[in-house]
N, C-alpha and C positions, 0 to 999 in steps of 0.2 A: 504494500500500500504506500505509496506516494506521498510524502510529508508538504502541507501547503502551512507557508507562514504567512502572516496579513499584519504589516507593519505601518506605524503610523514617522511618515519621515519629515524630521524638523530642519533638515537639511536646504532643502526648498527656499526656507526664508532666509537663509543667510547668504546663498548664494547669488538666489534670484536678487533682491534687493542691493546685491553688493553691499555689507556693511562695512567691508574693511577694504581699504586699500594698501594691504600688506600684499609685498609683492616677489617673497621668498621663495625661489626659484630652486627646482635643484633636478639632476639629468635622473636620480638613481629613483627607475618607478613614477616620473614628470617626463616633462617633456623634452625633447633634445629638438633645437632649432637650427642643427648642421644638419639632418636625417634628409636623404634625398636630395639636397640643395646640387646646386651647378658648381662643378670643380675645373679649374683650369689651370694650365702649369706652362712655365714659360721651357722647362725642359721635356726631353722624349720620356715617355713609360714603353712598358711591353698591354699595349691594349688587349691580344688574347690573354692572358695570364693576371697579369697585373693593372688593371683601367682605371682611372682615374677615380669609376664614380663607387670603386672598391674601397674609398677610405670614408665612404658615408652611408653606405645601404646597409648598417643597421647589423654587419655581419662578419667576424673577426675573421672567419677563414678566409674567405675572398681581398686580399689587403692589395692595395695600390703598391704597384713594383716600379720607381722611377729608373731612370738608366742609370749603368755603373758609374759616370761622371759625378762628384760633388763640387758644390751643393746642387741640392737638389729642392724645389720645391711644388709646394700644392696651394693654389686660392681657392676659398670656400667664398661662392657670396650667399650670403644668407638672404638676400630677398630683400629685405628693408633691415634699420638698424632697432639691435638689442643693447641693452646693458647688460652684459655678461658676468656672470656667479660662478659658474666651475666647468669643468675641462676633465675628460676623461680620454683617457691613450691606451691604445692594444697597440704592441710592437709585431710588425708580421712573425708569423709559421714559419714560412716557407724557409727550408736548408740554406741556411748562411746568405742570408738576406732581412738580415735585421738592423735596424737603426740604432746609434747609439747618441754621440752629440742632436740637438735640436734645437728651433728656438720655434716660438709663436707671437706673432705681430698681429694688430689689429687698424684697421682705414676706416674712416666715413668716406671716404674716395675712391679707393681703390687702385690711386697711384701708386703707393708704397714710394714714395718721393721724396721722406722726412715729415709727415705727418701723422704716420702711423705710433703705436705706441706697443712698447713690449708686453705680452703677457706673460711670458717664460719661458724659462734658458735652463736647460737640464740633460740630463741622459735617462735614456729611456733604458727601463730595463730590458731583459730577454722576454720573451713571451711566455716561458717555464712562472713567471713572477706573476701572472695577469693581467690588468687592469691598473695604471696608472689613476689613481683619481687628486685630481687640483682645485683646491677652491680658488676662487678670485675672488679677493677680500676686499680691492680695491674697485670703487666704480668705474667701469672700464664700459667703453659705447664704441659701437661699428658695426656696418655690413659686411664686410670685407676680413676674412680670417686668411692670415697665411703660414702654412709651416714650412718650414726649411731644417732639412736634414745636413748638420755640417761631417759627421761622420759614421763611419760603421764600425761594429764589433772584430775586431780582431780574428783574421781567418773566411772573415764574408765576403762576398764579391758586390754586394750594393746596396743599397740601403728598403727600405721599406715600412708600410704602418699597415697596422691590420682593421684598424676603425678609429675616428677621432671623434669624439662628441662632446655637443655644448650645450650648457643648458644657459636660458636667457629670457629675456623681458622686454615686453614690444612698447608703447606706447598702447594706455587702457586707457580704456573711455571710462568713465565715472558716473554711474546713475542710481541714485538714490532718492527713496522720497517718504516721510517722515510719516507714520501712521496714521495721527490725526492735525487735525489744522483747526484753529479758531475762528479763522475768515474764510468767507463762503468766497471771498475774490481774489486770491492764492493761496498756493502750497509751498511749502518748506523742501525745497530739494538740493540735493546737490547734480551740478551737472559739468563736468570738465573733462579734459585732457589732464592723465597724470602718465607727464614724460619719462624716458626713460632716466633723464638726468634728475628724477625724484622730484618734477616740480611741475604746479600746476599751471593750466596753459586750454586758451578757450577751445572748445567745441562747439557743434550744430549740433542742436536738441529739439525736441517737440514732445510735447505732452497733448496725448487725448484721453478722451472716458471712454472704456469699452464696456461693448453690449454683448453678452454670449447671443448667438442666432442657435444654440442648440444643446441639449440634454447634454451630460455627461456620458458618452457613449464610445466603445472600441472605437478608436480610429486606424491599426494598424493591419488589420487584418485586409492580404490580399493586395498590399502595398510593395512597391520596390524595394529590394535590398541588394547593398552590394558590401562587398571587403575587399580590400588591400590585401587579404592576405592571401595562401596556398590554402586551400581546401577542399575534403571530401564530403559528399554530401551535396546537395540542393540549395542555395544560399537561401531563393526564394522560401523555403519550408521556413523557414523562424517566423513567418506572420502567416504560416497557414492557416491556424487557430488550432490546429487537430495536434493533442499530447502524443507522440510516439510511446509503443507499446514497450514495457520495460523487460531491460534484459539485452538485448542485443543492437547492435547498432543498426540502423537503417536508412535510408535515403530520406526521411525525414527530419536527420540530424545534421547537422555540423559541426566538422571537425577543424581545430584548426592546428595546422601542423608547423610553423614557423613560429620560433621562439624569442626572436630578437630584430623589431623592427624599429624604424626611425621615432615610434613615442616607447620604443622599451616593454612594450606589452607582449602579450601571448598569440593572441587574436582579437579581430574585432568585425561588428557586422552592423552596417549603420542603414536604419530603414526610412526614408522619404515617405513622406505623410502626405504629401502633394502642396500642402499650401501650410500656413502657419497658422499653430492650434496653442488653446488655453491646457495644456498639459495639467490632469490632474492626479492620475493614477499610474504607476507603470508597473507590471509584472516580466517576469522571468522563471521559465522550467530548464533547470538542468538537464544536459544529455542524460540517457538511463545506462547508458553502456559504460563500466565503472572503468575501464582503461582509458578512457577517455571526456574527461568530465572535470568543469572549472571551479574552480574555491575559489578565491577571492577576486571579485570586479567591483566596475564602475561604470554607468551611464552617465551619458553627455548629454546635450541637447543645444544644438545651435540653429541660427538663421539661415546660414548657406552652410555650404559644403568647406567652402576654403576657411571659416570661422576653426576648424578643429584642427586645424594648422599652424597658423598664428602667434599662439591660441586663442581663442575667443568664444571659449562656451563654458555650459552653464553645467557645473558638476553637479548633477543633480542626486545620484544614489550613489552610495559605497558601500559595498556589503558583502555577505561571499555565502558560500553554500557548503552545508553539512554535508551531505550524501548526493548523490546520484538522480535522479529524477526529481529532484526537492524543488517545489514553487513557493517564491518569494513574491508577495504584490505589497505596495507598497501606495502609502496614500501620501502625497506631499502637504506639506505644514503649510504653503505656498505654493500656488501653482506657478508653472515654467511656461512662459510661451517661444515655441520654435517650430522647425520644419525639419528637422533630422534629430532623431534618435539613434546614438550608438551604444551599445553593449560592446565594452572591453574584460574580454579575461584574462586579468594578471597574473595569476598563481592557476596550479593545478592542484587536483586532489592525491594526496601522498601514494595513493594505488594507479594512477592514471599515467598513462605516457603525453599525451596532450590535451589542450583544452578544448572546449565544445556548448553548440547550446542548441537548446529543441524548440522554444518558444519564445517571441519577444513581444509583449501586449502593451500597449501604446493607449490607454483611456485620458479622452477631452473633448473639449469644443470649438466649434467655430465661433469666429467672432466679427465683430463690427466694429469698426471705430470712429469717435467725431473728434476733432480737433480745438483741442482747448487753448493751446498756446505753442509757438514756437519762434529760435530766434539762433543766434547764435552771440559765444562770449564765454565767461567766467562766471556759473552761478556755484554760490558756496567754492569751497575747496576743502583739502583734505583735514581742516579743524576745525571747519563747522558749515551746518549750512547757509541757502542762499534762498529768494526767495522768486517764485514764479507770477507775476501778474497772469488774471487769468479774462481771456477774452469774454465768460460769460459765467454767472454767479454758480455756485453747482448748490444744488439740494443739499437741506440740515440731512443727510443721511450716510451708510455708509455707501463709497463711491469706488466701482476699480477704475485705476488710473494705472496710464504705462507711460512708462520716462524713457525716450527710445534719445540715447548718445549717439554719435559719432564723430570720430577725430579727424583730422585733418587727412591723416592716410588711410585712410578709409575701416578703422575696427570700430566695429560697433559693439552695442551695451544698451538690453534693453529691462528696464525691472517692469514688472507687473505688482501692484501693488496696495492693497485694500484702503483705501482713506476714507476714513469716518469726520463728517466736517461737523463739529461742536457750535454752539450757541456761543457767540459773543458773551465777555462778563456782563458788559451794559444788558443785554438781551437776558442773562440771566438774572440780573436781579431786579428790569420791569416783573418777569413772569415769576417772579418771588414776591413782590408787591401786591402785583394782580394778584397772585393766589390768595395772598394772606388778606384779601379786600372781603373775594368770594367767600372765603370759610368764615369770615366776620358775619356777613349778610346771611349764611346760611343757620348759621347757629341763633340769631335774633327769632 
């Protein structure tokens, strides 16, 4: 019999509303923003053997083999600029092709011209040693990564890395907005850009009131899904609705069989809803087949595709699974609103060879929105907030309200968020007057 747990998750509201703009970064189990990125090098490699884009896909054995000349180097551009936190190095496998001297630089250019700025100068160890891990303790900012190998190990013929990753922080948009308000003619929000140089800096925002158009109802079932990763199995099945029969694995399941990719996960399998929904429940059935079946995950939930990249979404569940065919549903403290759902399994189950999932249920609703205010600038920052004039009074009631961010390079940040507008003091103590007139008269 199949264990179902029914959880109430207060996760929801911390996420969705962004209470904190702590922005503690780290590659081990987070995110790595070298994973897949464009690699270029001003010297030769061996492309069948050794390729370029072997010192970021997520995979120690496959390492970047430059030619026997030093130095030798590799540019990472990351896409847009991070503030960089820590640095992780696997020295290639391969028979006497391993690095030893290195250094790593970082551009907002991409000249490498004398702008750039050192990260670190060191010797890598052999790959018998594993993992290099480095924090950057120092606020360091750039697109632009380069290593440079100035030697090899004694007895090698060239140098080589087996995977380089970074963990790091984009510019986040900021939206918050304060549960209740005194004035029916703004809201207390915060709404900015907080840079990667730790400092706040305006955005384009808009605030509406949103109307649900519908019941809280499955929305995932018979919806798109796709992965990044290798796997067996139907991807489609995860929003079939129908539980697979326990015991053996079937093409109802999914398996996921890579173990180390660009965000460091197990596998993942992210389902399109078609349009963006007031997320309010989500469930998950573990595969039943116990050699293969996930313990610890996480769902996300973003506005686009490219958001889970970034990164830019909304960590909605963390949680992991006892046994085997075990269903978890889970009710958010907060609802999320987005347009993809991804289930990541981070861990396996101590019996299992890899990760897996049999159902991914996605409960919400559609919605409406009117437009209450928008503008662009500096509202609040990160020690207090700021306040929104609002183009039309809203109702003494409670109101949902969404605070949709976006920075100048385009991450957005959206909170959904319940605000209850209170009576004015003055308004409170006429209807304290008044009342105490009436129970005067009524008692006569």
């Amino acid at each position: 019999m199949k264990e179902s747990r029914f959880k109430l998750s207060a996760i929801g509201l911390a996420v969705c509303c962004f209470a904190s703009v702590s922005e503690a970064a780290t590659i081990t189990g987070g995110y790595n923003v070298a994973g897949g990125r464009t690699v270029t090098s001003s010297g030769a490699f061996f492309p069948a053997q050794g390729p370029l884009t072997g010192l970021v896909d997520g995979l120690t054995g496959s390492p970047w083999l430059p030619n026997y000349g030093l130095p030798n180097d590799a540019t990472i551009d990351l896409g847009r600029s991070y503030r960089l936190t820590d640095l992780n190095l696997t020295n290639s496998t391969w028979s006497q092709r391993a690095t030893d001297a290195y250094n790593i630089t970082v551009s907002t250019t991409g000249a490498f011209t004398g702008e750039q700025v050192t990260l670190v100068t060191g010797n890598m160890p052999l790959p018998a040693a594993g993992t290099t891990d480095i924090g950057i303790t120092a606020n360091q900012f750039g697109r632009y990564v380069r290593f440079t190998g100035t030697s090899v190990y004694s007895g090698n013929f060239g140098g080589g890395v087996g995977e380089l990753s970074l963990g790091g922080v984009p510019n986040r948009a900021v939206s918050q907005l304060q549960a209740t308000t005194p004035d029916v003619n703004s809201v207390s929000a915060k709404a900015f850009t907080r840079t990667t140089a730790l400092t706040d800096a305006a955005a384009t925002w808009s605030l509406s009131q949103v109307t649900p158009t519908s019941a809280s109802i499955v929305q995932s079932v018979g919806k798109s899904v796709t992965t990044t990763l290798k796997d067996y199995g139907n991807i489609t099945t995860i929003t079939d609705g129908v539980d697979t029969a326990p015991g053996t694995f079937t093409t109802g399941e999914v398996l996921f069989t890579h173990i180390r990719q660009s965000d460091l996960s197990f596998g993942n399998a992210t389902v399109d809803l078609g349009s963006r929904m007031i997320i309010d429940q989500l469930g998950v059935r573990n595969t039943t087949f116990n050699l293969n079946s996930t313990m610890d995950y996480v769902i996300r939930v973003a506005n686009n595709l490219a958001d889970f990249d970034d990164p830019n979404y909304t960590d909605a569940i963390s949680s992991n699974f006892a046994a085997t065919g075990e269903v978890d549903n889970f009710v958010l403290g907060t609802p999320v609103i987005g347009r993809y759902v991804r289930f990541i399994s981070q861990t396996k189950l101590p019996v299992a060879f890899y990760t897996g999932l049999d159902e991914l249920t996605v409960t919400g609703r559609t919605f409406t929105t009117s437009l209450l205010a928008s503008g662009s600038g500096l509202i609040g920052g990160t020690s207090g907030f700021g306040s929104i004039a609002l183009n039309a009074a809203l109702p003494s009631q409670f109101n949902l309200l969404t605070l949709d961010v976006t920075t100048s390079d385009g991450l957005n940040r959206q909170t959904l968020q319940q605000v209850e507008v209170l009576p004015e003091p003055a308004s409170l103590s006429l209807l304290g007057l008044a009342g105490l007139a009436l129970g005067r008269r009524r008692r006569v």
